[in-house]
ZABA-472982 format. One record per atom (N, C-alpha, C): x negated, y negated, z negated; residue in three letters. Coordinates in steps of 0.05 Angstrom, whole numbers, padded with zeros to 5 digits, always signed. Each point is the difference from the previous one (the first is absolute). Example, Ala and Ser with C-alpha at 12.3 -4.5 7.8 and 13.67 -1.06 7.14 Angstrom:
! ZABA-472982
-00264+00114-00156ALA
+00018-00024+00000ALA
-00018-00024+00000ALA
+00007-00021+00014SER
-00016-00024-00001SER
+00015-00022-00014SER
! end
This chain:
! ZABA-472982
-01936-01969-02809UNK
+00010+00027+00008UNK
+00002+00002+00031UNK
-00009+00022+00006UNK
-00002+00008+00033UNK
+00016+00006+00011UNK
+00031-00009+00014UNK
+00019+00015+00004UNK
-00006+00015+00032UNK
+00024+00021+00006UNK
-00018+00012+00024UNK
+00015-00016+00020UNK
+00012-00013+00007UNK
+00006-00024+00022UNK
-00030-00010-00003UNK
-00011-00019-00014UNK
-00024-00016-00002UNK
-00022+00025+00011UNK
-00008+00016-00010UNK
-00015+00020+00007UNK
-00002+00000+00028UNK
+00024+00004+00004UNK
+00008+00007+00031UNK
-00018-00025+00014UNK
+00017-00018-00007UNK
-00024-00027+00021UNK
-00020-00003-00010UNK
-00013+00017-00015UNK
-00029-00008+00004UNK
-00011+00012+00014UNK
+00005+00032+00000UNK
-00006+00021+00019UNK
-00003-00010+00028UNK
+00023-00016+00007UNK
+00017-00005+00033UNK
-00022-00025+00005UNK
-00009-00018-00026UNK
-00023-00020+00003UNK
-00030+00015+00010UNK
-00005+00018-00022UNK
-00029+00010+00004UNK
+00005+00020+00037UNK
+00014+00011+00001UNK
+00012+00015+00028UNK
-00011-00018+00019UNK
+00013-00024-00006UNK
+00002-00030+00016UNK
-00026+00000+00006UNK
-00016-00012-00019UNK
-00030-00011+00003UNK
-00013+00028+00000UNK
-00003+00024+00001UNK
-00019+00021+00008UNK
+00007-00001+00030UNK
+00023-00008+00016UNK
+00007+00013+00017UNK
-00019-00025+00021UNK
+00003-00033-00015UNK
-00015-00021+00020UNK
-00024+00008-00004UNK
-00016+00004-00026UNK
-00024+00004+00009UNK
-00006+00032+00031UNK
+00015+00015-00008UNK
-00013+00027+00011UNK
+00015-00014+00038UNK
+00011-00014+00007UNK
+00004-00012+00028UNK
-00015-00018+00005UNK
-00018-00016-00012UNK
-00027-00017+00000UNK
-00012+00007+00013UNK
-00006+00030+00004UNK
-00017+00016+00027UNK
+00011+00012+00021UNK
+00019-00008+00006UNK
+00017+00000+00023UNK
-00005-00034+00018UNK
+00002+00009+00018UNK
-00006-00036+00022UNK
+00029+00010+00007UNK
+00020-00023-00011UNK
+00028-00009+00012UNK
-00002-00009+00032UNK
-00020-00004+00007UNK
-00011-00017+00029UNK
+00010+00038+00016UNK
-00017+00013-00021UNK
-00011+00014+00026UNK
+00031+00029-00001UNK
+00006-00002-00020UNK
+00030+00022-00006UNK
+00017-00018+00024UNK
+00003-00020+00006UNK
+00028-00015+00009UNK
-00013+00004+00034UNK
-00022-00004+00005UNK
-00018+00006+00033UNK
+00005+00030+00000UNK
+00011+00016-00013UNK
-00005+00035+00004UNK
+00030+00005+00017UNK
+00002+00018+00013UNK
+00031+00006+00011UNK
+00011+00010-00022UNK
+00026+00005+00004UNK
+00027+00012-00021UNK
-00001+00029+00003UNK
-00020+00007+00025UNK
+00005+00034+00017UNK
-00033+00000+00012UNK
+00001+00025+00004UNK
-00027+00007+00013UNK
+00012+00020+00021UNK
-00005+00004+00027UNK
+00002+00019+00021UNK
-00016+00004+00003UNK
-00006+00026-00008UNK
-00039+00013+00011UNK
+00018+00003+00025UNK
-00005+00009+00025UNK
+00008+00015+00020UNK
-00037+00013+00013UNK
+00013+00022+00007UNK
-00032+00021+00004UNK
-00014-00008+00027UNK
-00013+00008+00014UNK
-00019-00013+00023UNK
+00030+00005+00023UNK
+00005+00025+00008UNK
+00019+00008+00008UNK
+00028+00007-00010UNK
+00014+00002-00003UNK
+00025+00004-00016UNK
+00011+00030+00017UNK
-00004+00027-00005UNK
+00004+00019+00011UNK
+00019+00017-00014UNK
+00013-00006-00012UNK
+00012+00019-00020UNK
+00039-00024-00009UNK
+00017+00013+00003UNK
+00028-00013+00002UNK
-00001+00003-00024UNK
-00015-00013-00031UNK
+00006+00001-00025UNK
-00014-00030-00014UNK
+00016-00016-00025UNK
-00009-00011-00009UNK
+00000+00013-00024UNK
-00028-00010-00014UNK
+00005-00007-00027UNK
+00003-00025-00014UNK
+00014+00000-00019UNK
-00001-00026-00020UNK
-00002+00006-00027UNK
-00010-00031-00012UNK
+00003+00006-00028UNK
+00011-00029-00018UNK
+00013+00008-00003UNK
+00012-00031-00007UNK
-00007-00013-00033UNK
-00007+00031-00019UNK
+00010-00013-00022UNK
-00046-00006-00010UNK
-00022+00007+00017UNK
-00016-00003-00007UNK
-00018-00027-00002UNK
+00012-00021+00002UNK
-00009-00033+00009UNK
-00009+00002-00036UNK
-00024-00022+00003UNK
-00015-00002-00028UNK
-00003-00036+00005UNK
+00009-00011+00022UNK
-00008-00037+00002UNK
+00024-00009-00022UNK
-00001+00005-00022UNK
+00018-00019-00015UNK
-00011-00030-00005UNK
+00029-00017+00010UNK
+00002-00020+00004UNK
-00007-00018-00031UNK
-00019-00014-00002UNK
-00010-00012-00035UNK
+00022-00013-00015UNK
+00020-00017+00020UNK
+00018-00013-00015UNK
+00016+00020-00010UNK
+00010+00030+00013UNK
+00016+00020-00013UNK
-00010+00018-00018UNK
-00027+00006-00001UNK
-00015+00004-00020UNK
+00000-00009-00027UNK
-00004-00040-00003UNK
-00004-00010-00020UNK
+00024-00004-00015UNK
+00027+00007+00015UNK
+00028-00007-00011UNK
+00009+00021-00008UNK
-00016+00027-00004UNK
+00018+00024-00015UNK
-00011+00006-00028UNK
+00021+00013-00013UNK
-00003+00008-00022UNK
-00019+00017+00000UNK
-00004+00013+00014UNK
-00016+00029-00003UNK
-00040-00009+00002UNK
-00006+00020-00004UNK
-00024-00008-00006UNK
-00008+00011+00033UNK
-00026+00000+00006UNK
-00005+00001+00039UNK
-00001+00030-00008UNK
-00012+00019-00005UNK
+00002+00025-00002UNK
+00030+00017-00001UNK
+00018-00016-00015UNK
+00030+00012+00001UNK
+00009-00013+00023UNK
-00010-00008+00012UNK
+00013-00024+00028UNK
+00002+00021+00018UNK
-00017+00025-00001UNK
-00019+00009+00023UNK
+00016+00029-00004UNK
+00011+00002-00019UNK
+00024+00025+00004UNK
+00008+00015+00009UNK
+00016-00024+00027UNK
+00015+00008+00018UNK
-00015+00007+00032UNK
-00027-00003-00004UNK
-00011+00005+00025UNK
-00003+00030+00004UNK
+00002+00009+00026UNK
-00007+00025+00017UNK
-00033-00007-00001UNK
-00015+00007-00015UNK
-00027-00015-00004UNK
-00012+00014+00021UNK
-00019+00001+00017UNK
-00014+00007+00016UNK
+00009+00020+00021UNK
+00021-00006+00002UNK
+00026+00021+00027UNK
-00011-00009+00025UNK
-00008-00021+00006UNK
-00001-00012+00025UNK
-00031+00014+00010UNK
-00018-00003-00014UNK
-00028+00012-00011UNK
+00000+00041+00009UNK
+00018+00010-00001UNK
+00003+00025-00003UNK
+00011+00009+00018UNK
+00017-00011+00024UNK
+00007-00009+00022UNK
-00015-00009+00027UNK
-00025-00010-00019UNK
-00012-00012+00028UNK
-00019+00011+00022UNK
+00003+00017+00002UNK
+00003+00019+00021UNK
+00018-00001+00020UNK
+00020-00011-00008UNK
+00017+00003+00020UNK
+00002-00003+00035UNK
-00017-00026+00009UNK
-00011-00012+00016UNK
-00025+00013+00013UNK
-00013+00019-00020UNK
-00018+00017+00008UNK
+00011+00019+00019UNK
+00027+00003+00006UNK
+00003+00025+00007UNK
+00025-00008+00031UNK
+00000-00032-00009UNK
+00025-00010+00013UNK
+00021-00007-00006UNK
-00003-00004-00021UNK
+00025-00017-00009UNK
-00002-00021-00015UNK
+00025-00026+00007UNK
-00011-00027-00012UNK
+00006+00009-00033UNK
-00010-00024-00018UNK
+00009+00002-00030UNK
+00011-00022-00010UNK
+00023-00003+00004UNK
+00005-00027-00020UNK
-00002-00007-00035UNK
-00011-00014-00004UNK
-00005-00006-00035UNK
+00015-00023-00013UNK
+00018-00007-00011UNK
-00001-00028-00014UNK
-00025-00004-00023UNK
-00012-00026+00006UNK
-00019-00015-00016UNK
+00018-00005-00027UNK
+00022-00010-00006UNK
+00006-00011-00021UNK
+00018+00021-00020UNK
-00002+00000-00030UNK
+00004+00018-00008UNK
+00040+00001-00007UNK
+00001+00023-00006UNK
+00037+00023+00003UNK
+00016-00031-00026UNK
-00022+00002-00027UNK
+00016-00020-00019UNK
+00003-00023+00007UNK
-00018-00016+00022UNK
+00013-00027+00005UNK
+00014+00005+00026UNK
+00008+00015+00019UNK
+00020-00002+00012UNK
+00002+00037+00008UNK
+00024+00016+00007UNK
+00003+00016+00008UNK
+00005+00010+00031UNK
-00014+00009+00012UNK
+00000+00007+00039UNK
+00021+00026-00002UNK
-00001+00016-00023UNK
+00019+00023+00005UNK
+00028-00003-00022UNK
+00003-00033+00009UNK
+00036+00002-00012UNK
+00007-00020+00023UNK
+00030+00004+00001UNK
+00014-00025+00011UNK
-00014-00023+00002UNK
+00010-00025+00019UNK
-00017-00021+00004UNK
+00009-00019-00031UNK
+00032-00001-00009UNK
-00003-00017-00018UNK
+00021+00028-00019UNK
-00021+00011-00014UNK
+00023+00017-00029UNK
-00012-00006-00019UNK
+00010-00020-00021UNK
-00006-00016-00018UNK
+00017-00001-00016UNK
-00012-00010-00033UNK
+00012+00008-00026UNK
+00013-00023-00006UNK
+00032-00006+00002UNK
+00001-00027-00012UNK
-00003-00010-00025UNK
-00017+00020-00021UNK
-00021-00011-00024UNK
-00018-00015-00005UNK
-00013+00005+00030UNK
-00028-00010+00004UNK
-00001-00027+00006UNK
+00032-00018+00001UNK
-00008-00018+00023UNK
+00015-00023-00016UNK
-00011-00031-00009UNK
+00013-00020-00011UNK
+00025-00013+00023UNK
-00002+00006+00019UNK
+00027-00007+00010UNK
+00016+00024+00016UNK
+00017-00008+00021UNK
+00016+00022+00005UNK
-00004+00012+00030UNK
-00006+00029+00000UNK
-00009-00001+00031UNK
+00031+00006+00021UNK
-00014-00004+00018UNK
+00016+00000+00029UNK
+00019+00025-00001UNK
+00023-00001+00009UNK
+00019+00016+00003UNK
-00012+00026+00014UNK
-00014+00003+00023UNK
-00013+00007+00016UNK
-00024+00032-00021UNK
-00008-00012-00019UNK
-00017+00013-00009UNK
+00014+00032-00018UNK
-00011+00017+00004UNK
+00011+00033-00025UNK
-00017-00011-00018UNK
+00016+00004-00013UNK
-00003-00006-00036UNK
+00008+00037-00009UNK
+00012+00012+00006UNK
+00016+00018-00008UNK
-00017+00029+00006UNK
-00017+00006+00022UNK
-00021+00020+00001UNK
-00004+00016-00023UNK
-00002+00031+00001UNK
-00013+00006-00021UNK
-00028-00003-00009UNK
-00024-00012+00022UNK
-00020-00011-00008UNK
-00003-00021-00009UNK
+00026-00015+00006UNK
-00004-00030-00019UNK
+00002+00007-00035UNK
+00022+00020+00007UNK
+00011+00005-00028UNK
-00028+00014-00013UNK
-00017+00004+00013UNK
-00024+00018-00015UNK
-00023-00024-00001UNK
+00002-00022+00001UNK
-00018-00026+00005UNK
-00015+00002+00021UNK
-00001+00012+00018UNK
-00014+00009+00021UNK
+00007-00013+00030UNK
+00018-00012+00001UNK
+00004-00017+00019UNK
-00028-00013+00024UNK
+00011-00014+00026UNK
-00008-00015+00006UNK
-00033-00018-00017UNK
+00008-00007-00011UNK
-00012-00013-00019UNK
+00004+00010-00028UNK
-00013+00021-00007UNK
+00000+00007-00025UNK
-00007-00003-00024UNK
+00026+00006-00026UNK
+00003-00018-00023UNK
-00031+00015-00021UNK
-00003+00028+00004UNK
-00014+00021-00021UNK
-00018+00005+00029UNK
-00029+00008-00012UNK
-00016+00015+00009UNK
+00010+00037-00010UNK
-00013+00013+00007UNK
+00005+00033-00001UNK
+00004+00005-00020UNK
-00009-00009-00026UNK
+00004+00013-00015UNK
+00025-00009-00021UNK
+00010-00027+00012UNK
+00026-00013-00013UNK
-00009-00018-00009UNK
-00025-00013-00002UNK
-00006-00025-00016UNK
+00008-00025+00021UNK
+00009-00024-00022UNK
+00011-00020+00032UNK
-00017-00012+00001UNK
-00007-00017+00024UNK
-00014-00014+00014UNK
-00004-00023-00012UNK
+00021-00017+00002UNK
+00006-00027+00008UNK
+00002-00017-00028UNK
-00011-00012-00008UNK
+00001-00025-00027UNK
+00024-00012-00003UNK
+00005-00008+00032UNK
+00029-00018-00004UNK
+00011+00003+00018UNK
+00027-00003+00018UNK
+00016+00002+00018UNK
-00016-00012+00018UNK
+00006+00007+00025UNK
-00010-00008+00027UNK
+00022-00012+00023UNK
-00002-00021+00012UNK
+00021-00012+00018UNK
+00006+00020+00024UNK
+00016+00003+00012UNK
+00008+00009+00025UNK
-00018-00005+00022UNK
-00004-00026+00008UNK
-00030-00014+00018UNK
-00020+00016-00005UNK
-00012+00011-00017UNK
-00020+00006-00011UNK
+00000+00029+00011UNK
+00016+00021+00001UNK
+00013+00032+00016UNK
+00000-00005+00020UNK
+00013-00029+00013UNK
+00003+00001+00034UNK
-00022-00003+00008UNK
-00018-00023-00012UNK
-00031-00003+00005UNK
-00021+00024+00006UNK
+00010+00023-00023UNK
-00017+00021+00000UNK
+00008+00019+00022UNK
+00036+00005+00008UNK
+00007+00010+00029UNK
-00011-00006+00016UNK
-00006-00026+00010UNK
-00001-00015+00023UNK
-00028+00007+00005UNK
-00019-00002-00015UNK
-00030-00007+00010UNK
-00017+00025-00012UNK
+00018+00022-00011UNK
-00011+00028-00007UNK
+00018+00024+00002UNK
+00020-00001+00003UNK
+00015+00023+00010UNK
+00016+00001+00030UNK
-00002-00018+00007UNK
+00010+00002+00025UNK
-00034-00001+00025UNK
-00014-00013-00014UNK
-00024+00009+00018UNK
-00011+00022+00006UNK
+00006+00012-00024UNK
-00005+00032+00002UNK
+00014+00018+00012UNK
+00029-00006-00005UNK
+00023+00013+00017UNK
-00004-00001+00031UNK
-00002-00026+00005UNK
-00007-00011+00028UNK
-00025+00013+00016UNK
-00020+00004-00019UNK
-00025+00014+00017UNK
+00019+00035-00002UNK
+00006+00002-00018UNK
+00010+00043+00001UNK
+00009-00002+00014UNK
+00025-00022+00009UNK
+00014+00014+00022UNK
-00008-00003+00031UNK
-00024-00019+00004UNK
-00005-00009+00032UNK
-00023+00029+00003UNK
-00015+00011-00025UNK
-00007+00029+00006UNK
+00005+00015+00003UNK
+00028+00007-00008UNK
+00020+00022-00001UNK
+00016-00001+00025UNK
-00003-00023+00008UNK
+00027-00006+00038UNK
-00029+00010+00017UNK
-00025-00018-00008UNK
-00013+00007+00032UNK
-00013+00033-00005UNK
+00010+00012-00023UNK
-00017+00028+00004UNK
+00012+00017+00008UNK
+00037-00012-00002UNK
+00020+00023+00002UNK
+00002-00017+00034UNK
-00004-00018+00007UNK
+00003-00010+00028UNK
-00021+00016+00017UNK
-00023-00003-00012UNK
-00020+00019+00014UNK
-00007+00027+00007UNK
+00018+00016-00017UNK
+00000+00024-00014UNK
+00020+00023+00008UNK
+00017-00016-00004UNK
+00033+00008+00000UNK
+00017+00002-00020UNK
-00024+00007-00024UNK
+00009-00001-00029UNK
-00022-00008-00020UNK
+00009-00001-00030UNK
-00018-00008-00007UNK
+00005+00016-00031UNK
-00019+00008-00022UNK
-00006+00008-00022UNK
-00010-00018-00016UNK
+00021-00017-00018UNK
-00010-00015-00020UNK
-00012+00018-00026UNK
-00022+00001-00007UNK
-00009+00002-00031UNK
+00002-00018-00015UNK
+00016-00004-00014UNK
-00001-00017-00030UNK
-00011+00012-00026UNK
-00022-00014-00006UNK
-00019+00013-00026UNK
-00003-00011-00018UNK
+00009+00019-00020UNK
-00002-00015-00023UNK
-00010+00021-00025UNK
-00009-00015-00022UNK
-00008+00014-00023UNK
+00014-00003-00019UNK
+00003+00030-00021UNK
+00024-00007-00026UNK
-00025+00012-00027UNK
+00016-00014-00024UNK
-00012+00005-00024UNK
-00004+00032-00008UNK
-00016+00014-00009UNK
-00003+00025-00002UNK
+00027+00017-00018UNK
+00009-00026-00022UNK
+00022+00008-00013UNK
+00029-00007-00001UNK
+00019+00001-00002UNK
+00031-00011+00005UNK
-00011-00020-00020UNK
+00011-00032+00017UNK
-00007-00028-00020UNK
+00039-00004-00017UNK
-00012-00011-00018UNK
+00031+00000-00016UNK
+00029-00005+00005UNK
-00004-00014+00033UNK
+00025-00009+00014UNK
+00005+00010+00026UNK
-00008+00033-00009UNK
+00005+00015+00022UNK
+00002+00034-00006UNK
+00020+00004+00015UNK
+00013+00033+00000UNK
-00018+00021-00022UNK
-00025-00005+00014UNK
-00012+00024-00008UNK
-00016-00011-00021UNK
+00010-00022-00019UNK
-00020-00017-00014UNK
-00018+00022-00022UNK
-00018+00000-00009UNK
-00022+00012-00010UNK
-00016+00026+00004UNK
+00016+00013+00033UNK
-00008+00024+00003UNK
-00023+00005+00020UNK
-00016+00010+00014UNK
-00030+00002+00001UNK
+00017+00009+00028UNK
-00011-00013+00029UNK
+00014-00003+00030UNK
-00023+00025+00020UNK
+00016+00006+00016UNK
-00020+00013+00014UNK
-00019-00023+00019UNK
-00020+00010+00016UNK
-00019-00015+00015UNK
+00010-00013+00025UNK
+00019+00009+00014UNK
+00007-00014+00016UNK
+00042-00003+00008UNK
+00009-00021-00004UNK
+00032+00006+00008UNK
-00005-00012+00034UNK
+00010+00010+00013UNK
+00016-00016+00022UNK
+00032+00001+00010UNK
-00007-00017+00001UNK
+00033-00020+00002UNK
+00024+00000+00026UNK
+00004+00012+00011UNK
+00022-00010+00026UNK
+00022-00002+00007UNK
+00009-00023-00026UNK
+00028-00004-00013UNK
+00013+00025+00003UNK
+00002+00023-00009UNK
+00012+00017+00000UNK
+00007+00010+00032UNK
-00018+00003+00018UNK
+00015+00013+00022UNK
+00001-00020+00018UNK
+00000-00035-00006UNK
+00003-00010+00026UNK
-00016-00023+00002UNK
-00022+00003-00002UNK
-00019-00021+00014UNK
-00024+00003+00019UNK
-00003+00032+00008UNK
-00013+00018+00009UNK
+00006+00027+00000UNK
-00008+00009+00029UNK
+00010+00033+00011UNK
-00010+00009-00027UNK
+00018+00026-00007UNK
-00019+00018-00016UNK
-00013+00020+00003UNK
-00015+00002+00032UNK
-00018+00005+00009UNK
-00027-00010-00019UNK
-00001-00030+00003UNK
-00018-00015-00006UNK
-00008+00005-00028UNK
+00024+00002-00028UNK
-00007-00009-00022UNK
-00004+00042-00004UNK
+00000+00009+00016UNK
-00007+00031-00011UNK
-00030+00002+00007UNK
-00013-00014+00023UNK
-00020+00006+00011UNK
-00020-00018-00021UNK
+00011-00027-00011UNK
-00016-00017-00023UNK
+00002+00024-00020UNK
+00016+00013-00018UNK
-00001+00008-00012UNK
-00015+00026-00009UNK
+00012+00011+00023UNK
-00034+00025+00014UNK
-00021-00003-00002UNK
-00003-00028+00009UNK
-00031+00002-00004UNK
-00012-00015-00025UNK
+00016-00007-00013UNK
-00008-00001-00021UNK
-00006+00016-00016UNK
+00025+00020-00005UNK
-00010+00031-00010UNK
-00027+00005+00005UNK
-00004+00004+00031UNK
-00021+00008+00007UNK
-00023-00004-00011UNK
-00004-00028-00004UNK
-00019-00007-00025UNK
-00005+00001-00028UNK
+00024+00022-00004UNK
-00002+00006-00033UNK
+00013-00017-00020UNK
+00021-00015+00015UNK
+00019-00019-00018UNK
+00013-00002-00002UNK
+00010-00006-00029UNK
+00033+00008-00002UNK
+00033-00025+00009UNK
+00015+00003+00014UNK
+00008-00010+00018UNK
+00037+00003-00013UNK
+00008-00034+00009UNK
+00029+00007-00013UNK
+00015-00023+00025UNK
+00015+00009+00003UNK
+00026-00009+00028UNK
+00020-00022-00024UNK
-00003-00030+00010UNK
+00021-00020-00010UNK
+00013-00002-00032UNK
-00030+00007-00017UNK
+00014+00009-00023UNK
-00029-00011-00020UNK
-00003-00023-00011UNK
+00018-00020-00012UNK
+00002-00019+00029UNK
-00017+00001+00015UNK
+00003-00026+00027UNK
+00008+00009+00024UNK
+00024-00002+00014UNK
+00014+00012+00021UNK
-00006-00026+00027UNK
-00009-00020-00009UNK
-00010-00021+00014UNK
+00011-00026+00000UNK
-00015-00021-00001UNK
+00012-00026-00007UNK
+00011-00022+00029UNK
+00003-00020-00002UNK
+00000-00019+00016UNK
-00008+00003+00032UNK
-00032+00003+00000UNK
-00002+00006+00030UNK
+00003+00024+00008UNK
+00005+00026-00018UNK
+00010+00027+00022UNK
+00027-00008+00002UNK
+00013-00013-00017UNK
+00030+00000+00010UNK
+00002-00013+00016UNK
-00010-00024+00008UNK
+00009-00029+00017UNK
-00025+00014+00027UNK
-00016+00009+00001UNK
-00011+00005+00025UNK
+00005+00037+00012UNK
+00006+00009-00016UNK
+00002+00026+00010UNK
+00024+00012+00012UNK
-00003+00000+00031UNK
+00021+00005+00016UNK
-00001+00023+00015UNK
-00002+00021-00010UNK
-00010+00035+00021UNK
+00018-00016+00025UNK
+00024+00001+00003UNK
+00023-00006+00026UNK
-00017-00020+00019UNK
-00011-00018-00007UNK
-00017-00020+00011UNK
-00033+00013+00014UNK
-00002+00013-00013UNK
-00029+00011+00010UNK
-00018-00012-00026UNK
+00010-00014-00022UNK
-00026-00001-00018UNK
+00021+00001-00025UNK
-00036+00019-00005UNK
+00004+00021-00040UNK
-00008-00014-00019UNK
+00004-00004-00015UNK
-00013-00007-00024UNK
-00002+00024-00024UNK
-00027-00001-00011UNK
+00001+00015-00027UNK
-00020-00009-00027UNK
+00014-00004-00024UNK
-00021-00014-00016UNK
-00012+00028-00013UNK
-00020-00008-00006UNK
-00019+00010-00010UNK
-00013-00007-00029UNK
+00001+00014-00025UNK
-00009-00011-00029UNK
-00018+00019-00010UNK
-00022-00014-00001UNK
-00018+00027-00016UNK
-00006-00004-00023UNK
-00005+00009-00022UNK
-00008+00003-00025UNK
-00022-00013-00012UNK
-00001-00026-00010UNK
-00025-00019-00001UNK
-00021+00019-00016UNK
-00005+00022-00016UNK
-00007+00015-00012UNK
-00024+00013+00012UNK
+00012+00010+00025UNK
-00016+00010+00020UNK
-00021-00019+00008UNK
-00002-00016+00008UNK
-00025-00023+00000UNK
+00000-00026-00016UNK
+00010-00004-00021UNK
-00009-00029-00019UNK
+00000+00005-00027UNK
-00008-00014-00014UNK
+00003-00004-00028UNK
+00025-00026-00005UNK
+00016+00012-00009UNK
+00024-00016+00005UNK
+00005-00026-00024UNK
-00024+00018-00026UNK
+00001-00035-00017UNK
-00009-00016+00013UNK
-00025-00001+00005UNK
-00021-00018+00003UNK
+00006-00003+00031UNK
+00017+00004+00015UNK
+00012-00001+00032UNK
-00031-00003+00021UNK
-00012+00028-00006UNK
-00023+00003+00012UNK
-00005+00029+00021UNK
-00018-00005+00016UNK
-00005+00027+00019UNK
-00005+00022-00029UNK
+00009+00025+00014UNK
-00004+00024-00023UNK
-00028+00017+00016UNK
-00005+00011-00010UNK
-00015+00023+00013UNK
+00006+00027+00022UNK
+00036-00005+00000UNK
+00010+00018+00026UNK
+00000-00031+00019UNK
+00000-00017+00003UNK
+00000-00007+00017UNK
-00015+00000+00024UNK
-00021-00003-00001UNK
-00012+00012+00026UNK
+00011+00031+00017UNK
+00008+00019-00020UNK
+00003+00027+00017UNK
+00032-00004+00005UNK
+00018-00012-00016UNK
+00024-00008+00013UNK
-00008-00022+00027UNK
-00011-00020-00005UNK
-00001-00015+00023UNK
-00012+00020+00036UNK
-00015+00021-00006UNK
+00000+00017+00016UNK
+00014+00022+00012UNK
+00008+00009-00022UNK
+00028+00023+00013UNK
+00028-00019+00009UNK
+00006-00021-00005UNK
+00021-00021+00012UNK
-00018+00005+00025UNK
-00023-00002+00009UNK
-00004-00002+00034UNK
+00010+00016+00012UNK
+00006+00030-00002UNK
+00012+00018+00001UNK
+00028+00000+00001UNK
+00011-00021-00019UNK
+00029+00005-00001UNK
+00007-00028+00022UNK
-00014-00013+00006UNK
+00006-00022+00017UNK
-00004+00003+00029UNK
-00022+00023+00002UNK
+00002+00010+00025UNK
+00023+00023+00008UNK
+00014+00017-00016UNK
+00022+00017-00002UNK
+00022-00019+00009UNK
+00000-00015-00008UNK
+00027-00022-00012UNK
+00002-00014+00040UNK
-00032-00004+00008UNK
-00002-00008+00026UNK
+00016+00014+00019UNK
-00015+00030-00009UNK
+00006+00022+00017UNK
+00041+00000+00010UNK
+00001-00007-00030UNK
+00037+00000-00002UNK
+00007-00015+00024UNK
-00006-00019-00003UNK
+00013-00030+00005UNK
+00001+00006+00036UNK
-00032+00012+00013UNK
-00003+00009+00031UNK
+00020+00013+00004UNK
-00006+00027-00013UNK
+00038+00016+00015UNK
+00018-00008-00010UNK
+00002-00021-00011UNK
+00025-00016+00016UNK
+00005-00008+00016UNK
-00017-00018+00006UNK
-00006-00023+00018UNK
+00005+00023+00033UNK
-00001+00024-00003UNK
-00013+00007+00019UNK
+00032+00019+00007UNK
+00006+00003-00026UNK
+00038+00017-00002UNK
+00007-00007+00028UNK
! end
């Protein structure tokens, strides 16, 4: 008789071995030689605005691959899949783009450096660490327990070493490049316009507010009022209209981690995140380009040169 404990590990076995074969075509040589971050920066840098994208990195690491439950396609969840891609323009126009290479489920760039689940972990972490977050409480942490849709990750508990490891040599490299872009553009500038970009599921996912209801095309985020003039997030939002899309202010995402921790209007630099509707350019089973993607990837030129335009009269206030 099959009980569903047993079931369970066989699943978490076959998971296991689909997941070594399908990293067999991955070169471990050549993932570990790649950076943790990419800085396009443009020929000239003319424009006081970055973009970033933190949650679109696709280099998953083989050993964190072959140790999850999930099969590689549910692995892939939690990615902003091709954000960085839809963006890249940015540099076209003058402005640098930062990307993380490595993907949101094996480490997170837009949470705290250590907000971690003390579920996840066979021993006890550091005093030092939030355990208590409402994103921990949603498995979403630092190092997160569920991909998007609530399924968990992880086969077995993971050590503490193992989180600092992934801080140390993938979230703080990334942190470290945003912010030496963000000092010399607001040094050079006078100010500076962070974009943080990201993509959300077309429908409320089950562990969230608006869970099963159908989202408009674009939210942006500016923690409610203070991570950017609201000059700025009226003029993003404008022109979005402008292009015929429908547009919602901090509602389900008011902004995460880096609009809060970098967005200083009093300082001379804004932050505003940005989520568009994966719908609009992908096929979100099969986590593939859709057929709007090309004419989204074009009218963003538009909104990236607007977004530029912002960022000058400031600079210029």
């Amino acid at each position: 008789m099959v009980t569903e404990k047993s079931q369970l590990a066989d699943d978490i076995r076959q998971n296991l071995a689909m997941n070594c074969r399908m990293m067999t075509a991955l070169s471990e040589v050549a993932l570990q030689a790649r950076p943790a971050v990419d800085v396009i920066m443009p020929t000239e840098q003319t424009l006081p605005a970055v973009f970033a994208s933190p949650h679109s990195g696709t280099d998953y690491p083989p050993e964190f691959v072959a140790l999850s439950r999930l099969q590689f396609p549910a692995l892939r969840r939690s990615e902003d899949s091709f954000v960085d891609e839809l963006f890249a323009s940015a540099p076209d126009f003058g402005a640098p783009l930062v990307r993380a290479r490595f993907p949101r489920a094996f480490v997170d760039p837009n949470r705290e450096p250590f907000e971690l689940d003390p579920a996840m972990f066979e021993d006890e972490l550091p005093a030092f660490v939030n355990t208590g977050s409402p994103r921990v409480a949603a498995g979403l942490g630092t190092i997160a327990k569920v991909v998007s849709n609530g399924e968990e990750i992880y086969a077995r508990p993971l050590r503490f070493t193992e989180a600092k490891r992934r801080i140390d040599t993938y979230y703080r490299p990334y942190h470290d490049a945003l912010r030496q872009v963000l000092t010399a553009t607001r040094t050079r500038f006078g100010c500076c316009l962070l974009i943080d970009c990201h993509s959300m599921p077309s429908v409320g996912g089950p562990m969230e507010r608006d869970a099963g209801r159908a989202r408009v095309d674009f939210v942006l985020g500016d923690c409610h009022a203070t991570s950017c003039d609201k000059i700025i997030i009226a003029r993003a939002e404008r022109a979005l209209r402008d292009l015929g899309y429908a547009v919602a202010r901090n509602t389900p995402y008011s902004g995460g981690f880096v609009t809060q921790h970098y967005g200083r209007p009093g300082d001379g630099l804004h932050a505003l995140q940005i989520e568009i509707n994966r719908a609009l350019y992908m096929d979100e089973a099969t986590i593939a380009r859709g057929p709007g993607f090309a004419a989204l990837t074009e009218r963003l030129r538009s909104f990236v040169r607007v977004l530029g335009e912002v960022a000058v009269e400031f600079a210029r206030a």
